[in-house]
C-alpha positions in Angstrom: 56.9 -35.1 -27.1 57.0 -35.9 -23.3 55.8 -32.6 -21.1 57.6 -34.2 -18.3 59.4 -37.6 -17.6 59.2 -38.2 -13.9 56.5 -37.0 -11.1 57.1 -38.2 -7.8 53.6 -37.3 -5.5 54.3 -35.7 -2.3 52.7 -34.4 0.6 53.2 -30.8 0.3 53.5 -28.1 3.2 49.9 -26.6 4.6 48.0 -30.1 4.1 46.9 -32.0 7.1 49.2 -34.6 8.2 47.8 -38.4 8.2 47.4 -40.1 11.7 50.1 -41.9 10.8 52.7 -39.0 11.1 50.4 -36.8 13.3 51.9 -36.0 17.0 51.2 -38.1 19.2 50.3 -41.3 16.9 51.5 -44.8 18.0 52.5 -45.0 14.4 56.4 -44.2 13.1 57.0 -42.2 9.6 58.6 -45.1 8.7 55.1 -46.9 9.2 53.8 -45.0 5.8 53.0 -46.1 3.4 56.2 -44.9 0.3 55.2 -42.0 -1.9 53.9 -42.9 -5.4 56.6 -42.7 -7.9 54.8 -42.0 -11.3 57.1 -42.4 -14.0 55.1 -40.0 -16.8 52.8 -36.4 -16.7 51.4 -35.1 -19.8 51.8 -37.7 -22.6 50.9 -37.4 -26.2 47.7 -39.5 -27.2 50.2 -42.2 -29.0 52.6 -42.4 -25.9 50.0 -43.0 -23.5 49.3 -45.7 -25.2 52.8 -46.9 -25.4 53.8 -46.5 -22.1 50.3 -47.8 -20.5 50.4 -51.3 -19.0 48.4 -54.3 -19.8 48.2 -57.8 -19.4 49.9 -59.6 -22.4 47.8 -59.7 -25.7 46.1 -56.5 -25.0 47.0 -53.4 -27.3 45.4 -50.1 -26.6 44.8 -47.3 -29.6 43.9 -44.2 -30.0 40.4 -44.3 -31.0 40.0 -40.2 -30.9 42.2 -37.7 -29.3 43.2 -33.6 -29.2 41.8 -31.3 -31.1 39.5 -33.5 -32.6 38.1 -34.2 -29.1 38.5 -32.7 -25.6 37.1 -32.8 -22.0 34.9 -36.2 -22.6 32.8 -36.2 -20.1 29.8 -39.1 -21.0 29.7 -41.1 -23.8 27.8 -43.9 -25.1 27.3 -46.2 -28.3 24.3 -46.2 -30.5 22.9 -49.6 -32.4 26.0 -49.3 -35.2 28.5 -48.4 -32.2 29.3 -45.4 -33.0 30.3 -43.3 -30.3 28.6 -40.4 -29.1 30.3 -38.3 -26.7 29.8 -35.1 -24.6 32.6 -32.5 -24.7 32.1 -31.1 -21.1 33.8 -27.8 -21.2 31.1 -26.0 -19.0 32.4 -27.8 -16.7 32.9 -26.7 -13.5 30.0 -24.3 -13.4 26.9 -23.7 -15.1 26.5 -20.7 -17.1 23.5 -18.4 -15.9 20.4 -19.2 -14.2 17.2 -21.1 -16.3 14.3 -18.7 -16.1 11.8 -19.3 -13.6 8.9 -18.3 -16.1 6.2 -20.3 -17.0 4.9 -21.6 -19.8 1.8 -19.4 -21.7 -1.5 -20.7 -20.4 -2.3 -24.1 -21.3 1.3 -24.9 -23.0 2.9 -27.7 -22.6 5.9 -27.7 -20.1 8.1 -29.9 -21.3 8.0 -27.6 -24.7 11.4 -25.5 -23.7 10.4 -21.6 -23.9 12.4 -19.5 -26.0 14.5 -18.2 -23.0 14.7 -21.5 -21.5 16.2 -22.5 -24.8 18.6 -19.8 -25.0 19.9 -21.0 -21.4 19.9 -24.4 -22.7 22.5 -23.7 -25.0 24.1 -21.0 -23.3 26.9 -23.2 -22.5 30.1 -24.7 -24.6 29.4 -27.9 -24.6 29.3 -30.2 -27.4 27.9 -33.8 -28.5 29.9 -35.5 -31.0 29.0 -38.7 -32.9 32.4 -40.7 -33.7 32.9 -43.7 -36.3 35.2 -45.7 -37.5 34.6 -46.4 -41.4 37.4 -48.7 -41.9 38.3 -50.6 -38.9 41.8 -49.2 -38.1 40.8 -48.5 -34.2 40.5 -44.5 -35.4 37.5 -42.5 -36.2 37.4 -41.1 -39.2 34.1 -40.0 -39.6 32.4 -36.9 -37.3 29.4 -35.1 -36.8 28.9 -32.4 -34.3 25.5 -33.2 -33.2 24.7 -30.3 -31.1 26.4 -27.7 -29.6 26.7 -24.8 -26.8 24.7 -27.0 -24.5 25.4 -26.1 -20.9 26.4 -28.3 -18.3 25.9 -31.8 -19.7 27.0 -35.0 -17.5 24.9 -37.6 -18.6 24.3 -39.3 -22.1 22.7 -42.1 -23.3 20.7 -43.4 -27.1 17.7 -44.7 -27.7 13.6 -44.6 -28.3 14.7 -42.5 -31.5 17.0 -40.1 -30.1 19.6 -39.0 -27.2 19.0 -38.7 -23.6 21.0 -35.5 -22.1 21.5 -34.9 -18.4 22.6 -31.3 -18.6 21.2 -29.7 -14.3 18.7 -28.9 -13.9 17.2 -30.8 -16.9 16.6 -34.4 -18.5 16.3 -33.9 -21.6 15.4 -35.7 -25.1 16.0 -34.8 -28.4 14.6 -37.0 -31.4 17.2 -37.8 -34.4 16.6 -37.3 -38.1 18.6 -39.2 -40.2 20.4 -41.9 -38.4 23.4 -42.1 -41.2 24.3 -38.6 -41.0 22.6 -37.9 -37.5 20.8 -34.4 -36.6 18.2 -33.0 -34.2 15.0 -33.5 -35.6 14.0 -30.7 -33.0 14.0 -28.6 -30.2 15.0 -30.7 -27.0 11.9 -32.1 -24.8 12.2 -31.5 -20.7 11.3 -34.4 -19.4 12.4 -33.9 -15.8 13.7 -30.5 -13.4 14.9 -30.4 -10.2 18.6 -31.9 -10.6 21.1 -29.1 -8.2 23.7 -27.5 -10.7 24.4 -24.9 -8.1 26.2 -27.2 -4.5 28.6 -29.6 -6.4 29.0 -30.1 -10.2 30.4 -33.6 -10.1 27.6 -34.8 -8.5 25.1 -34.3 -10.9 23.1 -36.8 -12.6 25.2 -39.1 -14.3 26.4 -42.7 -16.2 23.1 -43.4 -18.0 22.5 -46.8 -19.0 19.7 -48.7 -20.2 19.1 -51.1 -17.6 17.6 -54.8 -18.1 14.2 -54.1 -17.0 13.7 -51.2 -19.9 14.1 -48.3 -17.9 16.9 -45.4 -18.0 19.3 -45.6 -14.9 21.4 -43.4 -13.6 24.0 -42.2 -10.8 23.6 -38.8 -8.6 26.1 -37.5 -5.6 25.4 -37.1 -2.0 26.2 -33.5 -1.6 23.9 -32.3 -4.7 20.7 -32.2 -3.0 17.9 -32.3 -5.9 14.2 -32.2 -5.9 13.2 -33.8 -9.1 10.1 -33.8 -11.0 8.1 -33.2 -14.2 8.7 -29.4 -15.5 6.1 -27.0 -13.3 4.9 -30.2 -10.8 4.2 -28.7 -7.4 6.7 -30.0 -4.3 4.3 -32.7 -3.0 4.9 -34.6 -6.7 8.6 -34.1 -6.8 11.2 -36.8 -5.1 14.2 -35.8 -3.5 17.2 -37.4 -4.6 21.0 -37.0 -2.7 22.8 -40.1 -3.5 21.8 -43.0 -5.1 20.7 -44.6 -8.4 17.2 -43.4 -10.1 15.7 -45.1 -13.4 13.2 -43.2 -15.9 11.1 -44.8 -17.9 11.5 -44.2 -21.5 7.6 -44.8 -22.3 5.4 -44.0 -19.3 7.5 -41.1 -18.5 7.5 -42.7 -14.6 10.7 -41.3 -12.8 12.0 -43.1 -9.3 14.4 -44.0 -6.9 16.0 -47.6 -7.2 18.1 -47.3 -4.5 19.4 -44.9 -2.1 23.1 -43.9 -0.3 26.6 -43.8 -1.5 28.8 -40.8 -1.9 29.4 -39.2 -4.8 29.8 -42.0 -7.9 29.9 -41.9 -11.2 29.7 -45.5 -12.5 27.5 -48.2 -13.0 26.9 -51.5 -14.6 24.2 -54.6 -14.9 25.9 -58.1 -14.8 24.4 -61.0 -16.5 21.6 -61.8 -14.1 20.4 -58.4 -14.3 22.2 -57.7 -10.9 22.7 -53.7 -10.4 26.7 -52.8 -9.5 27.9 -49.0 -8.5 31.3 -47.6 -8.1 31.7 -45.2 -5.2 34.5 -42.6 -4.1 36.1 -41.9 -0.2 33.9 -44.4 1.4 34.6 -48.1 0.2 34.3 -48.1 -3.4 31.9 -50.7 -4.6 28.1 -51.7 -4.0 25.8 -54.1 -4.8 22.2 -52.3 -5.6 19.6 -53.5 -4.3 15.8 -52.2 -5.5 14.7 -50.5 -2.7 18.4 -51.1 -0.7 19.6 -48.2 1.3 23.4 -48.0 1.3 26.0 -47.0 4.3 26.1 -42.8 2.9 29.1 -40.5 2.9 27.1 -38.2 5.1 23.5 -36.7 5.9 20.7 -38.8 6.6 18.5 -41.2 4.7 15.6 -40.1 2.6 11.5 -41.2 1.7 12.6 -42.8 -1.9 8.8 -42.4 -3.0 6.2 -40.2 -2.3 3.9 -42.7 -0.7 6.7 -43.4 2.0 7.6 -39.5 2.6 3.5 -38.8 3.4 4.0 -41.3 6.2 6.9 -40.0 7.1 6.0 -36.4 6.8 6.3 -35.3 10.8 10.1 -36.2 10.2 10.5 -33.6 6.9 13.9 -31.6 7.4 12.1 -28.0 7.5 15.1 -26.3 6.4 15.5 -28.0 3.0 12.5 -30.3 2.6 14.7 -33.3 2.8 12.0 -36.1 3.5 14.0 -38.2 6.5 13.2 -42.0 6.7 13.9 -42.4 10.2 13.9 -45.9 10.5 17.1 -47.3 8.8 18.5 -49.0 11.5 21.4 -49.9 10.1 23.2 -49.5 6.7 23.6 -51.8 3.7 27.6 -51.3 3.4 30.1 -52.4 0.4 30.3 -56.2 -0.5 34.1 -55.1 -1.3 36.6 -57.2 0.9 38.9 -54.3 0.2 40.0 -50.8 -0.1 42.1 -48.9 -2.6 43.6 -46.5 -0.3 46.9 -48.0 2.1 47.0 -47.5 5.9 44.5 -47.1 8.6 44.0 -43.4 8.5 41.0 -43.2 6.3 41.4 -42.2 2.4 42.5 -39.0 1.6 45.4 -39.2 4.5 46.9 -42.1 1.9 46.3 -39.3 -0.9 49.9 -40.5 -3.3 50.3 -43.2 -1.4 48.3 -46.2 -2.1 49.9 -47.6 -5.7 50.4 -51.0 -4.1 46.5 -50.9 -2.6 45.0 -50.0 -5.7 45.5 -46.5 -6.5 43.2 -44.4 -4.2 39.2 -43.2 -3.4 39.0 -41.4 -6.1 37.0 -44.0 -9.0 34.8 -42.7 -11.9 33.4 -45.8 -14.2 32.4 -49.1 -13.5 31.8 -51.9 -16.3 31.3 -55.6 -15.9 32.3 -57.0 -19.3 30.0 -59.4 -20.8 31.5 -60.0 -24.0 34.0 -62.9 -25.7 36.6 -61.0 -27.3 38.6 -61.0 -24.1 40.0 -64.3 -22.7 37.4 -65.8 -20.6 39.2 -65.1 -17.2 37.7 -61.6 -17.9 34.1 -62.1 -18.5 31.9 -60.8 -15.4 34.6 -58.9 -14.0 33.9 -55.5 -12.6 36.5 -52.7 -13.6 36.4 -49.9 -12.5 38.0 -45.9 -13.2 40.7 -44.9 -10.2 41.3 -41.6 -10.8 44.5 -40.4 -8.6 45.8 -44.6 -9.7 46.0 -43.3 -13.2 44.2 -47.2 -13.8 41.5 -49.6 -14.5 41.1 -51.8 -10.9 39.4 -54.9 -11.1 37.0 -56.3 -8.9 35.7 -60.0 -8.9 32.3 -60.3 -7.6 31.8 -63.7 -5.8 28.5 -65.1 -4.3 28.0 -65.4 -1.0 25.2 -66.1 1.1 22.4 -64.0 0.0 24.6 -61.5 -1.8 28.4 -60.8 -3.0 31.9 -60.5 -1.7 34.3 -57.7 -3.8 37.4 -59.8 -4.4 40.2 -57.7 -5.1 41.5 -58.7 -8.7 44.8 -57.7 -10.5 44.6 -54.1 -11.9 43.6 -54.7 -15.3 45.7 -51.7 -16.6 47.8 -48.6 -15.5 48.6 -45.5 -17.4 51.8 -44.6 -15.9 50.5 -41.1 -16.7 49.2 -38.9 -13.6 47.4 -37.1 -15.8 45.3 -39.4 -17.2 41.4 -39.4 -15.9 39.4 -41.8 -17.1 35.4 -41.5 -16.4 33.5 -44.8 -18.3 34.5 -47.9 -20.1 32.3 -49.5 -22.8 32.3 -52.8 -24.8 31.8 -52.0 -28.1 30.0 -54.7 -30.9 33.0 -56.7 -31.5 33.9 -57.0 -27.4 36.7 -54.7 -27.5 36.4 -51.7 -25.2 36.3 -47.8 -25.3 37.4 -45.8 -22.2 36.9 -41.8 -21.9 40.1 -40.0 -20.8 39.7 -36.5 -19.3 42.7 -35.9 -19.3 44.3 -33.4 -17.2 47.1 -32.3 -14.8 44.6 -31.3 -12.5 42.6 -34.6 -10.9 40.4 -32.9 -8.3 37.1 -30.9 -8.6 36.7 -27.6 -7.6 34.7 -24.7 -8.8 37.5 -22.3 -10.8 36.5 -21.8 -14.8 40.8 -21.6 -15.5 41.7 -24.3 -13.4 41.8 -27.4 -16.3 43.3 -27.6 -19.2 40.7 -27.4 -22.3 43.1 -28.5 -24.9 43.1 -32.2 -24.6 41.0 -35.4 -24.2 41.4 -39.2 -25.2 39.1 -41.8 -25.9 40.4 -45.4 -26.1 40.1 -48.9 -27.3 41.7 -51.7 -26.1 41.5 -54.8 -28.3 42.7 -58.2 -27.7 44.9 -60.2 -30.6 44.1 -57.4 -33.1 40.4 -58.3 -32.8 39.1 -57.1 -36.1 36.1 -54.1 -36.5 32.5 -55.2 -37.3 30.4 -53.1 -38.7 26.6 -53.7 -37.5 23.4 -51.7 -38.1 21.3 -53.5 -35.6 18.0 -51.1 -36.0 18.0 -52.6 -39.6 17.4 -56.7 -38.7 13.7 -57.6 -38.5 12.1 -58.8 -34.7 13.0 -62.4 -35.9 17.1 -61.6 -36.4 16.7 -59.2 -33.0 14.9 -62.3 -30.6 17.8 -64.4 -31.7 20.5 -62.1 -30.5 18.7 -61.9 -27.2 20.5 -65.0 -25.9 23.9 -64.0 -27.4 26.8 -63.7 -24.9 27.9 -60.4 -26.3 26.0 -58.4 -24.1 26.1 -55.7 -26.3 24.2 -57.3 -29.0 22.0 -58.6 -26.0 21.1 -55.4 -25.1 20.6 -53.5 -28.3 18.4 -56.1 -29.6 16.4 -55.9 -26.3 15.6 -52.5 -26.4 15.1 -52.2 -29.7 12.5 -55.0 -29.3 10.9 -53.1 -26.5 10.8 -49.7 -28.9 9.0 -51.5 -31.4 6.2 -52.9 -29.0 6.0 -49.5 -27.6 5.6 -48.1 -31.2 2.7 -50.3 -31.6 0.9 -49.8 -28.6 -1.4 -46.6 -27.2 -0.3 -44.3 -24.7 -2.7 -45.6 -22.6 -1.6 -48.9 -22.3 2.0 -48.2 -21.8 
């Protein structure tokens, strides 16, 4: 049953007035750009679907929904593509403080105590695994994995086990029995130091394996971190602000792969192993560079490794032991040719206003589909979350010179829904793809415990032409069968094989030599 049938956005009494009705401004009222009409607030999982749009061919189901699900907040798929998803419904705060003791003499740090454990999972967040047995587009098959976790924002599989981002931890946790899948024990802290306590939707985030082995990630630039292993002093810690980071799975080696932004919460590897990040208020989509840093939202750039912050260490910001690099001269900026917000007075002045620009700042999700389900048309596209759009932009990368130019694409789909959220997009085995739906009448952050709805939450799939459901167990296929999917140009089969691959050399080799 519809909640409501019509919600026209409008700019309410007590918010700032854009330049373009300001006193004074050259520009006329009639000069703004129309208030969104949006013709749908608080659908039912199975009308959302009905009254999203997509391109012909496309059909988009229900793949989980309320009760069975709520508050997704990460997700990703595991070497059979079942999902496994984070219920985030800590979210906005943390709950309680993790204890500053140490561990006993000569114990190991990364061994959680038992009151760091009982902050751990002092929260009331979930992790879910989801699968579809019969290959209607529907789980039908779930396992609560863990539970009361606190604060969790990041999730990825792999190495035998699950990666959890939860501030001010990075976590592991090994998995016992892969066909009905449970901890196989306490978690391990592998890192500290990630800020729970300035902004909560800037925490470490979108983990993805990238293609040089290494876990990569997304972190905000008003959620000032000093990250390290658990009890390293500050002179073996790296700050982090904005920017993407990688951890390495084997060595344990943690890093900055590039530095600036604002606050995203996307990102993706195309086919040539190029690195691509969504970003919100400033212009929305980058080009990652190793080493690049990036035109920021605000504050100043920083050392990204400890050898460059001891040369740098006269310019140290005494107040918060932000390592400055002082010699950026000048930014790398957005290989966009575009923006998603209308007019000329800066993004959150064309707040409900920029439908026929793309929807808004406001973007959570990036995903460059490499898979051959989808008409080709599709394949390297970039697409990527807009929040207050209620839709999936799309963004055609295009080389140029040394780099890229952001062509703005068609928007792949639009929910019609203003509640509707959506955080990450996945291909799945068969190239179909999943999308996370927070789903919620309220779409911007802010630190009250009542102010979202905890009842709902969507995850999608759109096929194309009633693509069919495969079921694979990659970790079963010998080296032989994985080398031969390396090539394949379903990315997803691509990258499970290669990782598996590199967990099987790493099984076979000494600590020493990893």
């Amino acid at each position: 049953m519809l909640r409501a049938r019509m919600k026209l956005r409008l700019i309410v009494a007590g918010m700032i007035l854009p330049g373009w009705l300001a006193v004074g401004s050259a520009c006329t009222a009639s000069e703004a750009p129309p208030a969104e009409i949006v013709p749908f607030a608080g659908l039912s999982p199975q009308e959302a679907c009905d009254k999203a749009t997509l391109p012909p061919g496309f059909r988009m189901h229900v793949f989980a929904a309320e009760p069975d699900l709520v508050q997704p907040i990460a997700f990703a798929l595991d070497d059979r593509g079942r999902v496994w998803v984070a219920e985030g419904m800590t979210y906005p705060r943390r709950r309680g403080q993790p204890p500053k003791e140490a561990p006993p003499a000569g114990g190991d740090p990364g061994t959680p105590t038992a009151a760091q454990l009982r902050d751990i999972f002092g929260g009331a967040d979930r992790i879910l695994v989801l699968e579809d047995t019969d290959g209607d587009h529907k789980f039908d098959k779930k396992t609560v994995f863990l539970e009361h976790l606190n604060l969790v924002s990041g999730l990825e599989v792999g190495f035998g086990g699950v990666w959890i981002g939860a501030a001010p931890y990075l976590m592991f946790v090994p998995v016992t029995d892969w066909d009905q899948p449970r901890p196989g024990g306490d978690p391990r802290l592998l890192l500290d130091g990630w800020n729970f306590t300035a902004d909560t939707h800037e925490v470490l985030n979108t983990f993805t394996w990238g293609p040089d082995g290494w876990l990569d990630g997304g972190h905000g630039v008003f959620c000032p971190s000093h990250v390290g292993r658990p009890g390293a002093p500050a002179n073996e810690r790296q700050w982090i602000d904005c920017g993407v980071w990688r951890y390495h799975p084997t060595r344990h080696v943690f890093d900055v792969f590039a530095e600036g932004g604002s606050n995203p919460w996307g990102l993706d590897f195309d086919e040539f192993g190029q690195c691509w990040m969504e970003m919100c208020v400033i212009p929305h989509l980058n080009h990652m560079i190793r080493g690049g840093r990036y035109e920021r939202q605000g504050g100043q750039h920083f050392c990204i490794s400890p050898q460059e912050a001891a040369r740098n260490a006269t310019f140290r910001d005494q107040s918060s032991g932000k390592p400055i690099y002082p010699y950026a001269y000048d930014d790398l900026k957005t290989v966009a040719d575009h923006v998603h917000w209308a007019g000329q007075a800066g993004p959150h002045a064309a707040n409900a206003r920029s439908d026929a620009a793309g929807g808004g700042h406001a973007h959570a999700g990036l995903m460059c589909y490499l898979a051959e389900s989808w008409p080709a048309q599709y394949r390297g596209k970039l697409f990527i979350g807009n929040i207050h759009g209620q839709r999936l932009n799309m963004d055609i990368p295009e080389r140029a010179g040394s780099g890229y130019v952001g062509k703005h694409g068609k928007d792949f789909l639009n929910f019609n829904d203003s509640w509707s959220q959506t955080l990450n997009q996945l291909y799945d085995p068969d190239g179909s793809v999943l999308i996370i739906d927070w789903y919620d009448r309220n779409q911007c952050h802010h630190t009250r415990e009542d102010g979202h709805d905890r009842s709902n939450g969507r995850i999608y799939q759109i096929v194309y032409r009633d693509q069919k459901t495969t079921r694979v167990d990659l970790a079963k296929l010998s080296d032989a069968q994985l080398v031969k999917l390396v090539p394949s140009k379903n990315e997803f089969m691509s990258r499970h094989a290669r990782r598996l691959l590199q967990e099987r050399a790493a099984a076979t080799r000494s600590p020493a030599k990893q």
